[in-house]
Backbone as numpy.savetxt, mean C-alpha at the origin, in Angstrom:
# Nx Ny Nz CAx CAy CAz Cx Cy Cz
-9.25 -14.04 12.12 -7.83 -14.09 12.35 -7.21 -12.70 12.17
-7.51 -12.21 10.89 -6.41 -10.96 10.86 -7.72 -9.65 10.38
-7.84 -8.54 11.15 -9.07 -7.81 10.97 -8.86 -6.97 10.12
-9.87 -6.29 8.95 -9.62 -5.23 7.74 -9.03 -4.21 8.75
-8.34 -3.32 8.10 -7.43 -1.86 8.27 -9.01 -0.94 8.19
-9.32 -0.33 8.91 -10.48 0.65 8.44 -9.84 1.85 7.96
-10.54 2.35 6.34 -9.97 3.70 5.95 -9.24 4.65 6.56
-9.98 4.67 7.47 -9.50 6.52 8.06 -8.55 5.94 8.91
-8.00 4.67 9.50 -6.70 4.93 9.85 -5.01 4.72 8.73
-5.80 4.71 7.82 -4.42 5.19 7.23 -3.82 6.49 7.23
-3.05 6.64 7.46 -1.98 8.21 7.52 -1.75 8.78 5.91
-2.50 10.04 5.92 -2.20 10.35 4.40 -0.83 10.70 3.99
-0.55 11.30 5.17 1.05 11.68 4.95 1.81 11.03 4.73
1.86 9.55 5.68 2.71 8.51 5.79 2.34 7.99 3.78
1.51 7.48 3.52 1.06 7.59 2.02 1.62 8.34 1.19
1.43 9.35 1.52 2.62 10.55 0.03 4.05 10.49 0.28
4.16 10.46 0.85 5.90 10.44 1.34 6.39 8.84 1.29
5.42 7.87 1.06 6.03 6.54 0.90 6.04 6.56 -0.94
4.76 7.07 -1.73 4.75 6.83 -3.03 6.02 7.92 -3.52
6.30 9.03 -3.05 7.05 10.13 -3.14 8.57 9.60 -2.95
8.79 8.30 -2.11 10.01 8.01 -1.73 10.33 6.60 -3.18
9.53 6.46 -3.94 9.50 5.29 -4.75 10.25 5.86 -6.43
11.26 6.12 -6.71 11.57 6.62 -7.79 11.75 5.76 -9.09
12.25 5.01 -8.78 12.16 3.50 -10.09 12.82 2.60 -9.56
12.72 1.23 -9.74 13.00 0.04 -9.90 12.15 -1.14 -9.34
12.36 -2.16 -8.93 11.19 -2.95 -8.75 11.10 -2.89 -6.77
9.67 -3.03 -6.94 9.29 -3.59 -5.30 8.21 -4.52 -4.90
8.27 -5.07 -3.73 7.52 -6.25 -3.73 6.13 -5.54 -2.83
5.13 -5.67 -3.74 3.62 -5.14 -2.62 3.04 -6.62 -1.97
3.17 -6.58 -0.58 2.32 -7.09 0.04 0.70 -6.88 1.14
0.45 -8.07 1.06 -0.64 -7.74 2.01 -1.37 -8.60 2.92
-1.51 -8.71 3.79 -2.39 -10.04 4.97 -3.78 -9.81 5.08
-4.43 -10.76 4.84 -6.04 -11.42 4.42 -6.12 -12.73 5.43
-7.34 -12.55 5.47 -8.09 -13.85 6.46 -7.50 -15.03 5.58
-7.02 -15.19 4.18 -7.14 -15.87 3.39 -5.28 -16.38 3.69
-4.82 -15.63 3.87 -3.14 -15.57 4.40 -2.46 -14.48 3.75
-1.43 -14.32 3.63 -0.35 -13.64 3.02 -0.14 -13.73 1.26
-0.26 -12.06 0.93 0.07 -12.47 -0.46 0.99 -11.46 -0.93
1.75 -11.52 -1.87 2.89 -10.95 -2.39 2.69 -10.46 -3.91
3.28 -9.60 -4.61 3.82 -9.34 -5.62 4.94 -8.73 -5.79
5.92 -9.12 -7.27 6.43 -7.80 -7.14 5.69 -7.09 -8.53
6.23 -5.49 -8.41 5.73 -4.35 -9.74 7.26 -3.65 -9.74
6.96 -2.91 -11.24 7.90 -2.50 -11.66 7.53 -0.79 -11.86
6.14 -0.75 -11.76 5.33 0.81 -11.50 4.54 0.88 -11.03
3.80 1.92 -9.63 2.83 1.87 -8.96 2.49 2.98 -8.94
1.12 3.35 -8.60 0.83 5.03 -7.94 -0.90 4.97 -7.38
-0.78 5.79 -6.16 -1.89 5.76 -6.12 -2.81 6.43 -6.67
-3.95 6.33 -6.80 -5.13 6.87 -7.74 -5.73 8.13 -6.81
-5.84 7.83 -5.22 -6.29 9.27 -4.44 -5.71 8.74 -3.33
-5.60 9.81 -2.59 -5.08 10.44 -1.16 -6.06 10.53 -0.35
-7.38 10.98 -0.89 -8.81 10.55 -0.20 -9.55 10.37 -1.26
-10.47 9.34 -0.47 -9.86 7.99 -0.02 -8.42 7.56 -0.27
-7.54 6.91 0.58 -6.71 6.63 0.53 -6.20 5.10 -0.01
């Protein structure tokens, strides 16, 4: 139904400039899986590397 994202097309840029645009308060992370749709919200995030992304 819904196919994995392969690594290398994520945009690193689009990536720093989205965690870069996140200054405080809460947001909801989602994501779509063969399994369906799942949600959270967080109140702090960051990514761990840029590569891998």
């Amino acid at each position: 139904m819904y196919d994995e994202i392969p690594m290398n097309s994520i945009d690193t840029r689009a990536l720093r400039d989205a965690c870069g645009s996140f200054a405080t308060g809460v947001t909801v992370v989602t994501t779509r899986t063969r399994d369906g749709n799942h949600g959270m919200t967080v109140s702090a995030f960051m990514s761990v590397s840029l590569d891998p992304p």
